[in-house]
SEVEXLUM-926533 format. One record per atom (N, C-alpha, C): atom name; x, y, z; residue in one letter; residue number from 0. Coordinates in nm, 2 decimals, decimal comma, padded with zeros to 4 digits. Layout:
BEGIN
{atom = CA; u = X; v = Y; w = Z; rest = a; nr = NUM}
...
//
This chain:
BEGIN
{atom = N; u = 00,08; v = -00,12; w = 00,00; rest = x; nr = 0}
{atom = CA; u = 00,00; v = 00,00; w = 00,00; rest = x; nr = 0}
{atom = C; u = 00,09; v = 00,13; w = 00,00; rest = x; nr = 0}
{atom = N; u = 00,18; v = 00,11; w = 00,11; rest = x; nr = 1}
{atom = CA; u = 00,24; v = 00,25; w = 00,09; rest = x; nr = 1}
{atom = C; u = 00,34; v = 00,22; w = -00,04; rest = x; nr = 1}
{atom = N; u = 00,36; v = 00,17; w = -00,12; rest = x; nr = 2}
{atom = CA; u = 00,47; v = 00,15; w = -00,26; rest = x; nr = 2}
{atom = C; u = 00,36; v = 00,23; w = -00,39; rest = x; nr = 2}
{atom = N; u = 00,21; v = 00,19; w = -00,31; rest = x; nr = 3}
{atom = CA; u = 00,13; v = 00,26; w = -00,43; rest = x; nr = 3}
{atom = C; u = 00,12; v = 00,43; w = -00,40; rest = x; nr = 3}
{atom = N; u = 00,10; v = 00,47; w = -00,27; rest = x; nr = 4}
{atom = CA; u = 00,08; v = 00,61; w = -00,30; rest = x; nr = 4}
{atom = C; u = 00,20; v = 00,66; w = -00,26; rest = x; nr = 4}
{atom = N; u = 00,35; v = 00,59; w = -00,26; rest = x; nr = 5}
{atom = CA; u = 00,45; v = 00,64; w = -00,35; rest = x; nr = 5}
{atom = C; u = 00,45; v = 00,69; w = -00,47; rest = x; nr = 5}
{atom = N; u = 00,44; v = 00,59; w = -00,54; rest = x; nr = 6}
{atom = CA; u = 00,43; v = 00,64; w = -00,70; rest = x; nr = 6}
{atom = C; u = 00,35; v = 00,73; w = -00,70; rest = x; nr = 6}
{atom = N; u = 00,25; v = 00,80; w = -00,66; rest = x; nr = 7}
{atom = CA; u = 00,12; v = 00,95; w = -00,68; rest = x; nr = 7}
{atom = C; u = 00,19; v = 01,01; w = -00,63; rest = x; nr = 7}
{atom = N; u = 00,23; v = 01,11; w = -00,74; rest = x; nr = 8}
{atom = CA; u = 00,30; v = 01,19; w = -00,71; rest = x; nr = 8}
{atom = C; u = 00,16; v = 01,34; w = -00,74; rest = x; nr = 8}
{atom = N; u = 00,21; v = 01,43; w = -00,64; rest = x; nr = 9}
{atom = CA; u = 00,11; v = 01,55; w = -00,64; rest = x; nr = 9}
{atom = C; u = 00,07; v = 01,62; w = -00,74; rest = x; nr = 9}
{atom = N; u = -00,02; v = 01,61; w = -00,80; rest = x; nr = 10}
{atom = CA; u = -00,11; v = 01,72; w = -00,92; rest = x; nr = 10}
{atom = C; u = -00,08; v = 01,88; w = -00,92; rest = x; nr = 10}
{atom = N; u = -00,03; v = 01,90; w = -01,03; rest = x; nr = 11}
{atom = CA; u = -00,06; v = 02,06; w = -01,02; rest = x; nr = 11}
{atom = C; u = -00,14; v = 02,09; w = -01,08; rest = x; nr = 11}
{atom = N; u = -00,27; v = 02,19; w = -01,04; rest = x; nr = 12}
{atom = CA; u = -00,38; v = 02,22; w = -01,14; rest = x; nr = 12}
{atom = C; u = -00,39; v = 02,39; w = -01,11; rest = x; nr = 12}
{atom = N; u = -00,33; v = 02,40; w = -01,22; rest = x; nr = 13}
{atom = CA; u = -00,32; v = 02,56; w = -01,21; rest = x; nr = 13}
{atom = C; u = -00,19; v = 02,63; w = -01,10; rest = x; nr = 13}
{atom = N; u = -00,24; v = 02,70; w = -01,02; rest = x; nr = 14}
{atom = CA; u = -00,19; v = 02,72; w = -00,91; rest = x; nr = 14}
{atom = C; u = -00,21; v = 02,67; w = -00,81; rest = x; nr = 14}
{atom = N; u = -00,28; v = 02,57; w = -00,77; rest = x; nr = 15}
{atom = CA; u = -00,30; v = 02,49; w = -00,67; rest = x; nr = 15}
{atom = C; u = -00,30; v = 02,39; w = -00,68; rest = x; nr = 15}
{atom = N; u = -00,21; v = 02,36; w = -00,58; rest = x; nr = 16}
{atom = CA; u = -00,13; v = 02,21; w = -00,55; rest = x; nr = 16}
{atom = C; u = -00,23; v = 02,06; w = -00,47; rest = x; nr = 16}
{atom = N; u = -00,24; v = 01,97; w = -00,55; rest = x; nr = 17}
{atom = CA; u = -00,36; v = 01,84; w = -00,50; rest = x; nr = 17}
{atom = C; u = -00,20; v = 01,72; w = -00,48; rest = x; nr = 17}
{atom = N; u = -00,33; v = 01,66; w = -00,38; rest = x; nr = 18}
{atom = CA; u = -00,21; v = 01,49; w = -00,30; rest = x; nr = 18}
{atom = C; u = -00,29; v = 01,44; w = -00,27; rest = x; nr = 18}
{atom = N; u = -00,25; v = 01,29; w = -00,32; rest = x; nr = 19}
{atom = CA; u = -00,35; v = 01,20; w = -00,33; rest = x; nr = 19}
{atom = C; u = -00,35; v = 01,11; w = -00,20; rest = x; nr = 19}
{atom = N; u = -00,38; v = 01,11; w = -00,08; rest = x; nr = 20}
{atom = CA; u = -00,38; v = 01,05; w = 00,05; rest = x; nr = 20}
{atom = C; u = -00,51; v = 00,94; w = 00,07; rest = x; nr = 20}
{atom = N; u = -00,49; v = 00,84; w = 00,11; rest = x; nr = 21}
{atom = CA; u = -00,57; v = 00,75; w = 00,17; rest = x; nr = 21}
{atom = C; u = -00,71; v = 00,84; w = 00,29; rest = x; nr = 21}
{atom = N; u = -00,80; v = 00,80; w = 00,31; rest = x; nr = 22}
{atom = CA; u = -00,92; v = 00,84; w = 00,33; rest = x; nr = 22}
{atom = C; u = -00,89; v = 00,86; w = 00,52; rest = x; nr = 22}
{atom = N; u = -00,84; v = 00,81; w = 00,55; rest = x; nr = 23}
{atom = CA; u = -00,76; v = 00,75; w = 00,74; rest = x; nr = 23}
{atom = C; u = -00,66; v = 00,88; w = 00,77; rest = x; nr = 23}
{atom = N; u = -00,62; v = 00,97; w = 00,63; rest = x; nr = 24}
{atom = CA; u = -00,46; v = 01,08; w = 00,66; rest = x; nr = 24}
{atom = C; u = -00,54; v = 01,17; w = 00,61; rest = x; nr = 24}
{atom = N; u = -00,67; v = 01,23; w = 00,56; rest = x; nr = 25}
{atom = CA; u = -00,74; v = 01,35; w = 00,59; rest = x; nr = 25}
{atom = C; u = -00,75; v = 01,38; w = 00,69; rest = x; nr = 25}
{atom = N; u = -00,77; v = 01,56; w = 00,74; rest = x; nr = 26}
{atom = CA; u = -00,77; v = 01,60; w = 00,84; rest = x; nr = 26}
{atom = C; u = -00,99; v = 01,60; w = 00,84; rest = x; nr = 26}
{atom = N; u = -01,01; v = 01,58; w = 00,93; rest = x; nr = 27}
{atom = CA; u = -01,15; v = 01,58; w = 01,00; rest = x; nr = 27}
{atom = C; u = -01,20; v = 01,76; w = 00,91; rest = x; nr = 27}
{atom = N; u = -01,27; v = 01,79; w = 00,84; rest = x; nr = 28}
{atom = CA; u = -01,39; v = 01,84; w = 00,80; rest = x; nr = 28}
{atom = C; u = -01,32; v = 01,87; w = 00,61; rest = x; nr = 28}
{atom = N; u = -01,20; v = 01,79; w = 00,58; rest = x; nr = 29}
{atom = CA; u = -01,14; v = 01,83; w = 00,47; rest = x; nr = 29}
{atom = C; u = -01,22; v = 01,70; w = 00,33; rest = x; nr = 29}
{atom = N; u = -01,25; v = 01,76; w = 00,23; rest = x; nr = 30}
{atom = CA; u = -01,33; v = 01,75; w = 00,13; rest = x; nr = 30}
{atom = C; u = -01,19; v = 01,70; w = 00,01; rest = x; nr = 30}
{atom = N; u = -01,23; v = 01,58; w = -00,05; rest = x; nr = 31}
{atom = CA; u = -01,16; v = 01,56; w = -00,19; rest = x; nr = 31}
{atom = C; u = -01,25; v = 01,46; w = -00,26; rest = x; nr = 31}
{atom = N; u = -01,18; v = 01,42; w = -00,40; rest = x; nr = 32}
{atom = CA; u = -01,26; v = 01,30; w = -00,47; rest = x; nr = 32}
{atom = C; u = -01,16; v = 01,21; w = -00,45; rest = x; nr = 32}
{atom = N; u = -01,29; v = 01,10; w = -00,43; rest = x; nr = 33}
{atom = CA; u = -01,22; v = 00,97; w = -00,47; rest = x; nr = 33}
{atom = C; u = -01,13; v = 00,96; w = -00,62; rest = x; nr = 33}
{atom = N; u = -01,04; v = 00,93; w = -00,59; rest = x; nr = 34}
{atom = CA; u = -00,96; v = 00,89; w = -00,75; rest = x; nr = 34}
{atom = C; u = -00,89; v = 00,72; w = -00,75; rest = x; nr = 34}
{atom = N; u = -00,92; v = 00,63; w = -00,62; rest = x; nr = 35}
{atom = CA; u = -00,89; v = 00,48; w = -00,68; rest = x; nr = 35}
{atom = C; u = -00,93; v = 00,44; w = -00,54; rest = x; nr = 35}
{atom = N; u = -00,99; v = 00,31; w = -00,57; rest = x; nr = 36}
{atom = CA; u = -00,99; v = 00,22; w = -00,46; rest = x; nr = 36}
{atom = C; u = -00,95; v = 00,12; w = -00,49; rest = x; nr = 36}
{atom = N; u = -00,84; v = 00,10; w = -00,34; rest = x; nr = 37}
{atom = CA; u = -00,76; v = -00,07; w = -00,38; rest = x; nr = 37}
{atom = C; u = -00,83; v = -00,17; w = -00,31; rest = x; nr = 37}
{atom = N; u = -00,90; v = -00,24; w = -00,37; rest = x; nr = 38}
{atom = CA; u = -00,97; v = -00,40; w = -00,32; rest = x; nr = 38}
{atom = C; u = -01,05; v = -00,47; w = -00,42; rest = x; nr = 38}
{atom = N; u = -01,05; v = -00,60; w = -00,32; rest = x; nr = 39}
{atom = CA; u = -01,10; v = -00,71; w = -00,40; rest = x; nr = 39}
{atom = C; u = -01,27; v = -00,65; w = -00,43; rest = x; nr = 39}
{atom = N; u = -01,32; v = -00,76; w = -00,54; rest = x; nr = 40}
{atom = CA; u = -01,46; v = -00,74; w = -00,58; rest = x; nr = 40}
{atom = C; u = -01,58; v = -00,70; w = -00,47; rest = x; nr = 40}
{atom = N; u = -01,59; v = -00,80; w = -00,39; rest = x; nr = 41}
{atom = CA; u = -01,66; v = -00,77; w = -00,26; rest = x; nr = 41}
{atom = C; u = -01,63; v = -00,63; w = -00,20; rest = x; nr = 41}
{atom = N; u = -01,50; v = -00,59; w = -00,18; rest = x; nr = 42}
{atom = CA; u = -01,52; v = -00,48; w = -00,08; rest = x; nr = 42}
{atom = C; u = -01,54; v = -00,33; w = -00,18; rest = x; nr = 42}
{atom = N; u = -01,50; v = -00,36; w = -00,36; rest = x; nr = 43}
{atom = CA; u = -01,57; v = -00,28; w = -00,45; rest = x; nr = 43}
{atom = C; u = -01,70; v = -00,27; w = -00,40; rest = x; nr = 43}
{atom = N; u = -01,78; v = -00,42; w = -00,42; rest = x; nr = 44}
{atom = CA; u = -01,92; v = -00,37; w = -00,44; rest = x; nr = 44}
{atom = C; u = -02,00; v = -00,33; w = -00,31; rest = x; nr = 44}
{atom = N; u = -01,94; v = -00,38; w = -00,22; rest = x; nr = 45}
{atom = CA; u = -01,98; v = -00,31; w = -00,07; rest = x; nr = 45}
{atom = C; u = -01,96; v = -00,14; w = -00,11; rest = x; nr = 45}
{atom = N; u = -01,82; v = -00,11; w = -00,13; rest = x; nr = 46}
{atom = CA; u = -01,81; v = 00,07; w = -00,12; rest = x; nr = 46}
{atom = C; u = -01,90; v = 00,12; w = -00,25; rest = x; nr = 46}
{atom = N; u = -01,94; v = 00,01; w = -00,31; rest = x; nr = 47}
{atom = CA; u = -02,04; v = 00,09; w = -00,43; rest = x; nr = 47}
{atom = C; u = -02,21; v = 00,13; w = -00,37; rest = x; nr = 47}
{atom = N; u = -02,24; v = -00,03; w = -00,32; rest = x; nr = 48}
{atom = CA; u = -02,33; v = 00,04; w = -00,27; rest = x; nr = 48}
{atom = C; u = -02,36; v = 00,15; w = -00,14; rest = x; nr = 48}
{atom = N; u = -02,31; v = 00,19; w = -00,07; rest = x; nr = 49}
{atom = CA; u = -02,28; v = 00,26; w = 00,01; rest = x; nr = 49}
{atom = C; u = -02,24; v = 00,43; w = -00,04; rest = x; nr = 49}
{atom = N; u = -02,23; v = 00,42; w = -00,19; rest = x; nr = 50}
{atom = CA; u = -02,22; v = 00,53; w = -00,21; rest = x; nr = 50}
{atom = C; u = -02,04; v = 00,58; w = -00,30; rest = x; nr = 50}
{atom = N; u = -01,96; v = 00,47; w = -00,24; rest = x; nr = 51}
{atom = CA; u = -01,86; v = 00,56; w = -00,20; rest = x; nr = 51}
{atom = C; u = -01,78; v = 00,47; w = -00,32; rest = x; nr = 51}
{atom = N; u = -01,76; v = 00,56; w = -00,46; rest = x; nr = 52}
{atom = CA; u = -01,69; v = 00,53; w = -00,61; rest = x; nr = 52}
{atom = C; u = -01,61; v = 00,64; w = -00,63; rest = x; nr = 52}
{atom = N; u = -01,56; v = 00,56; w = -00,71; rest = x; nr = 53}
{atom = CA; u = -01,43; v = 00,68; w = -00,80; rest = x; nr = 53}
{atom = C; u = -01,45; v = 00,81; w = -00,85; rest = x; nr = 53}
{atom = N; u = -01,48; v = 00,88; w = -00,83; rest = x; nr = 54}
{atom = CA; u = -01,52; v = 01,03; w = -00,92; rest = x; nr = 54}
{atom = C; u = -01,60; v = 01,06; w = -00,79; rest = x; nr = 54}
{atom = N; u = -01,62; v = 01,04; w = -00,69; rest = x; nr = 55}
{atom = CA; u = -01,75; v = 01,09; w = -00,57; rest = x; nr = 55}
{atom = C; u = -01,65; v = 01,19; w = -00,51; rest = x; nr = 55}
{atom = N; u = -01,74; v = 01,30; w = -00,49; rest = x; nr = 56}
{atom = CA; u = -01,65; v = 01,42; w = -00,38; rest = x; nr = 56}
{atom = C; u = -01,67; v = 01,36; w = -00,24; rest = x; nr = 56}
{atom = N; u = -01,62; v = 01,35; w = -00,13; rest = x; nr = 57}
{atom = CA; u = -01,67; v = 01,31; w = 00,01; rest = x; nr = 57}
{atom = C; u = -01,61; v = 01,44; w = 00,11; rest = x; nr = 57}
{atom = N; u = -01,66; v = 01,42; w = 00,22; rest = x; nr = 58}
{atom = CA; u = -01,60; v = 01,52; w = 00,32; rest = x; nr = 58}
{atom = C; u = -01,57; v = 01,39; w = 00,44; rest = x; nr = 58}
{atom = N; u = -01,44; v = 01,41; w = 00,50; rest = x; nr = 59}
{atom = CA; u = -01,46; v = 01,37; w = 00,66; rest = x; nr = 59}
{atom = C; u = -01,51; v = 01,39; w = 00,72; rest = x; nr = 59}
{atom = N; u = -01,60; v = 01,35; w = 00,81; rest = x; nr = 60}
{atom = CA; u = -01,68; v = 01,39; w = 00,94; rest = x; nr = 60}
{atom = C; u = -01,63; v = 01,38; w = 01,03; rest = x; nr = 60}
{atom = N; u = -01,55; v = 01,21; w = 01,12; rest = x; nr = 61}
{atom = CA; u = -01,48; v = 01,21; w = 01,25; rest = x; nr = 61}
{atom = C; u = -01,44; v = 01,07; w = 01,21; rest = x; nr = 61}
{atom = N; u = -01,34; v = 01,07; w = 01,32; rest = x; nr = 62}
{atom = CA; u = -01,24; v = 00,91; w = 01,28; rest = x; nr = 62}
{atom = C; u = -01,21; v = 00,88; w = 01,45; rest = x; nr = 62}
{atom = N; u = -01,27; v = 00,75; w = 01,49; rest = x; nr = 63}
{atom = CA; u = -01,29; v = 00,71; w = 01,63; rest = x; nr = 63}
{atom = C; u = -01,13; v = 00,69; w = 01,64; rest = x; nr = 63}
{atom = N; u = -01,07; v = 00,71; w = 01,75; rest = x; nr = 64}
{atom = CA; u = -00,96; v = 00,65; w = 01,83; rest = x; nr = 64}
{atom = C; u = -00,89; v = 00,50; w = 01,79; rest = x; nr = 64}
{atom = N; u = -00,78; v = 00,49; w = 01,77; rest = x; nr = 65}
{atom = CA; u = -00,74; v = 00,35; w = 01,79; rest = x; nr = 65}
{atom = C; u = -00,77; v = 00,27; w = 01,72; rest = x; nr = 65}
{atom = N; u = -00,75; v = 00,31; w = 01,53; rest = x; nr = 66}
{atom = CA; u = -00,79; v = 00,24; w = 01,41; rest = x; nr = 66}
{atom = C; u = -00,93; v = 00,19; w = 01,42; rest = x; nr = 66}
{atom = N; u = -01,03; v = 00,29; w = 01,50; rest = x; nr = 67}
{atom = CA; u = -01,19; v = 00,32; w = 01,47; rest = x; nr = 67}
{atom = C; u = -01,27; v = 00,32; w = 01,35; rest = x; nr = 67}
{atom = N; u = -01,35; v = 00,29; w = 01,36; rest = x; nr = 68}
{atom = CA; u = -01,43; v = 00,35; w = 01,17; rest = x; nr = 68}
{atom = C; u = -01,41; v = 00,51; w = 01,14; rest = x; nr = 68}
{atom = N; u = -01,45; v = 00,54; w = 00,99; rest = x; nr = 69}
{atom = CA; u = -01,43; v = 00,63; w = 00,98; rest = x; nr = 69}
{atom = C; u = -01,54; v = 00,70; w = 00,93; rest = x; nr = 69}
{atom = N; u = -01,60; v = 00,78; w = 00,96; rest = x; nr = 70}
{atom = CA; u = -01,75; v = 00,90; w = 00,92; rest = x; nr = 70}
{atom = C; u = -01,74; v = 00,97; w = 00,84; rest = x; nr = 70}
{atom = N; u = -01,80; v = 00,97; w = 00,68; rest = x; nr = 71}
{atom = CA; u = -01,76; v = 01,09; w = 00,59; rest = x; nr = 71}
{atom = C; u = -01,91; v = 01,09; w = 00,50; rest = x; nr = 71}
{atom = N; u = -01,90; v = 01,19; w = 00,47; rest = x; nr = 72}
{atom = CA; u = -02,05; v = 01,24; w = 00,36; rest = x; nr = 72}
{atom = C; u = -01,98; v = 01,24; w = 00,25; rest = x; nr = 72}
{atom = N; u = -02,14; v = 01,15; w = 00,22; rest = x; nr = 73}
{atom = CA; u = -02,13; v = 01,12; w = 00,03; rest = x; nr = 73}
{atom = C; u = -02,21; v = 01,17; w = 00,01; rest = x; nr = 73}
{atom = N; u = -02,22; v = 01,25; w = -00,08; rest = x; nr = 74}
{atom = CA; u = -02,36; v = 01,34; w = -00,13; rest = x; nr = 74}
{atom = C; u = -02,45; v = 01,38; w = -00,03; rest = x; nr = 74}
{atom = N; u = -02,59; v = 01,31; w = 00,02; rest = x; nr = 75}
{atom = CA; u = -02,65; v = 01,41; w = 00,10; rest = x; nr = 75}
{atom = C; u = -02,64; v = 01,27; w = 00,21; rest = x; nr = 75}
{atom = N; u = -02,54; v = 01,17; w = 00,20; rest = x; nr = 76}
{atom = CA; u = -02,57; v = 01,09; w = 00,31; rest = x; nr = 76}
{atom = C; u = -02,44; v = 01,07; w = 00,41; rest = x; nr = 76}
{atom = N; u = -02,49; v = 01,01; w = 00,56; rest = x; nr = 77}
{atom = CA; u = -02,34; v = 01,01; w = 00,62; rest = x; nr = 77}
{atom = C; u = -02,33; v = 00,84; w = 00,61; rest = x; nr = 77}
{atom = N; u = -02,22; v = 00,80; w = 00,60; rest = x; nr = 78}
{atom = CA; u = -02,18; v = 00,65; w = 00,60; rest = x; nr = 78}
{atom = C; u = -02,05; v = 00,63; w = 00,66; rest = x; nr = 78}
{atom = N; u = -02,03; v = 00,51; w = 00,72; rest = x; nr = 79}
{atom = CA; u = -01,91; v = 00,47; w = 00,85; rest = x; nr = 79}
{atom = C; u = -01,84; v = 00,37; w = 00,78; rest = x; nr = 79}
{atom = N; u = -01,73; v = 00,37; w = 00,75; rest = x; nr = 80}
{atom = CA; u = -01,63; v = 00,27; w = 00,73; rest = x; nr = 80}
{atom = C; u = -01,52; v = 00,24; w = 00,79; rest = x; nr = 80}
{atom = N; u = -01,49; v = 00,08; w = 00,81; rest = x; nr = 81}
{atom = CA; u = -01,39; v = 00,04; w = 00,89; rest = x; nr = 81}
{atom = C; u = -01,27; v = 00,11; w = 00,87; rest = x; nr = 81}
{atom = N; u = -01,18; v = 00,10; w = 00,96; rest = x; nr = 82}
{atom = CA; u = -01,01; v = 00,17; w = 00,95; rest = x; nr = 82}
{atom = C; u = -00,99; v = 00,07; w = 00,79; rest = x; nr = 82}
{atom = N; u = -00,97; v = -00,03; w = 00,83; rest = x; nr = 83}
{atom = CA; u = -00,91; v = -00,14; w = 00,70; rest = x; nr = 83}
{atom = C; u = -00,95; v = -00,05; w = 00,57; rest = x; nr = 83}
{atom = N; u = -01,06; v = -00,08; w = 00,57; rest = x; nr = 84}
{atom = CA; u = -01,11; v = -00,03; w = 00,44; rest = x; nr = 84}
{atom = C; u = -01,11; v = 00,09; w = 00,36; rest = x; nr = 84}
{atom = N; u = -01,09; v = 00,18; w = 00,47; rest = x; nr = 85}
{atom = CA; u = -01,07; v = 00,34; w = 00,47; rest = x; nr = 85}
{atom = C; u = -00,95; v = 00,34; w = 00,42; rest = x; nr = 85}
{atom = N; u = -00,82; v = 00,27; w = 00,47; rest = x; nr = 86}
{atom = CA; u = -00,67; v = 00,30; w = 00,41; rest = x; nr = 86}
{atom = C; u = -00,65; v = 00,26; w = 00,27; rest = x; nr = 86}
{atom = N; u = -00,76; v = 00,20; w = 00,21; rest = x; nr = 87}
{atom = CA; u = -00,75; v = 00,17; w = 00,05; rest = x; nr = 87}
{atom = C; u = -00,84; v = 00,23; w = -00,07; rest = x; nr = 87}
{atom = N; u = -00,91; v = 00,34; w = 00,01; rest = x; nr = 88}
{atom = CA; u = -00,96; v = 00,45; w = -00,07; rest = x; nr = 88}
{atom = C; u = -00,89; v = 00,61; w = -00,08; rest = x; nr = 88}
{atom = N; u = -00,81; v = 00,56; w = -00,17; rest = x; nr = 89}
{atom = CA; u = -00,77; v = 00,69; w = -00,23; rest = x; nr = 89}
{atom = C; u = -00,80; v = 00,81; w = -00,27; rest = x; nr = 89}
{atom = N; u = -00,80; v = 00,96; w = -00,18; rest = x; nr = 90}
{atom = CA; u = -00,87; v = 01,08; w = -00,19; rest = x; nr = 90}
{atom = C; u = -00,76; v = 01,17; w = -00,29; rest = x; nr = 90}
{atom = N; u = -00,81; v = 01,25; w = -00,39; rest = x; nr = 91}
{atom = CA; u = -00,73; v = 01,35; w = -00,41; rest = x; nr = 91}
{atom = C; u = -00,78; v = 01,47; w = -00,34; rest = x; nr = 91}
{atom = N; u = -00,74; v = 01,57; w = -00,22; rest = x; nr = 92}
{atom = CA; u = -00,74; v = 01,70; w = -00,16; rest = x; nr = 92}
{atom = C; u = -00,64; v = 01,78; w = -00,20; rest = x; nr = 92}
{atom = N; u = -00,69; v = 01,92; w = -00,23; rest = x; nr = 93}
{atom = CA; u = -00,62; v = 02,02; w = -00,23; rest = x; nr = 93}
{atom = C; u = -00,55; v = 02,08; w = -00,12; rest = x; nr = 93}
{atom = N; u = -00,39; v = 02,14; w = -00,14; rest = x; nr = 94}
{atom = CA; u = -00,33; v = 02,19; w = -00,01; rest = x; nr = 94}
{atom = C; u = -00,37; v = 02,30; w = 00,03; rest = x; nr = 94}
{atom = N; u = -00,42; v = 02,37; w = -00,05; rest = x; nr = 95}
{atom = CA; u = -00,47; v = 02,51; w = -00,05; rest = x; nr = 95}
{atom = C; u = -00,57; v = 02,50; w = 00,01; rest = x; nr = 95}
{atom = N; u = -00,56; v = 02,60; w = 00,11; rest = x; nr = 96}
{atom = CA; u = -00,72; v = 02,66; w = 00,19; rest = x; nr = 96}
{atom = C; u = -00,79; v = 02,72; w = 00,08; rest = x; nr = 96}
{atom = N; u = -00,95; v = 02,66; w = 00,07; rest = x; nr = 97}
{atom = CA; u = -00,98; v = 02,81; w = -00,03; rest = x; nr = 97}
{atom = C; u = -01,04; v = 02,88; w = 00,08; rest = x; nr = 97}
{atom = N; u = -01,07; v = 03,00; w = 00,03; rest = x; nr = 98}
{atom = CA; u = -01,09; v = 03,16; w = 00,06; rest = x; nr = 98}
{atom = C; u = -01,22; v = 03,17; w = 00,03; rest = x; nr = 98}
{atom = N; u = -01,33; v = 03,17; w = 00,10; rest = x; nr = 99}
{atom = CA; u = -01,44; v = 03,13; w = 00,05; rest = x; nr = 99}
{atom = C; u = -01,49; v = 03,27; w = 00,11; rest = x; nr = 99}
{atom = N; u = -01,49; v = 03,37; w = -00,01; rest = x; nr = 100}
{atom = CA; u = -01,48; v = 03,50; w = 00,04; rest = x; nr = 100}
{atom = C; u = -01,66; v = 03,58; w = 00,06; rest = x; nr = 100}
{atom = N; u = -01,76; v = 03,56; w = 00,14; rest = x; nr = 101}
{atom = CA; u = -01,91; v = 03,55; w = 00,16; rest = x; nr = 101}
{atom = C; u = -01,92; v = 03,68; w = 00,20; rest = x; nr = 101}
{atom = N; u = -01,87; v = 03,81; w = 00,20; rest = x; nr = 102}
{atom = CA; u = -01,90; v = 03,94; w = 00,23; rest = x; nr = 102}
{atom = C; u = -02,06; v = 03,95; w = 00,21; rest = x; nr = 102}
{atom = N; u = -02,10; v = 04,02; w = 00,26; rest = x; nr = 103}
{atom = CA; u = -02,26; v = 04,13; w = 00,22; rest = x; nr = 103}
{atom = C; u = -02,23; v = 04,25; w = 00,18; rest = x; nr = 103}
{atom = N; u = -02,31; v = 04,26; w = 00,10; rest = x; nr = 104}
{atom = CA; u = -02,36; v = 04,37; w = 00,05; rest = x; nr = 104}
{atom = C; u = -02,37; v = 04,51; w = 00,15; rest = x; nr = 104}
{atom = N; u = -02,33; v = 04,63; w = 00,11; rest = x; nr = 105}
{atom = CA; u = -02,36; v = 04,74; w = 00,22; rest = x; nr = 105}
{atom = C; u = -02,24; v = 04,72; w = 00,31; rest = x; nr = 105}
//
């Protein structure tokens, strides 16, 4: 596992720099897309139905203590997945904070 996200080496898209990290090394409320999941058929179609495929944006929610499951939103739903499983879905996140600039008017 770690020899695979060796070789992913970081994206540059534009000015902002993307790293491809396992789903277990996001920080708790940080948002990326799935870009690979490593497992057998079964634990594919488990994370399919559950939501959770290649191209899906997700967010972390919370990650229990002591290789706990892991809590993240897939579209409008929340779903829990084992530590195991979690280390073989591959997220692409951006390093950059965006600036999510919401002033009012006046």
């Amino acid at each position: 596992m770690e020899k695979i996200l060796s070789e992913l080496k970081p994206k540059e898209k534009g000015k902002a720099m993307s790293e491809i990290v396992s789903v277990v090394k996001m920080e708790i409320g940080q948002t990326g897309k799935i870009v690979e999941i490593h497992g057998g058929a079964g634990m594919s179609l488990k994370l399919e139905n559950l939501g959770i495929r290649v191209g899906k944006e997700i967010k972390k929610l919370n990650q229990q203590a002591m290789r706990g499951p892991v809590v993240m939103a897939v579209g409008k739903s929340q779903v829990a997945i084992g530590f195991g499983m979690a280390t073989r879905v591959l997220v692409e996140v951006g390093k950059e904070e965006e600036n999510n600039e919401n002033s009012s008017n006046g």
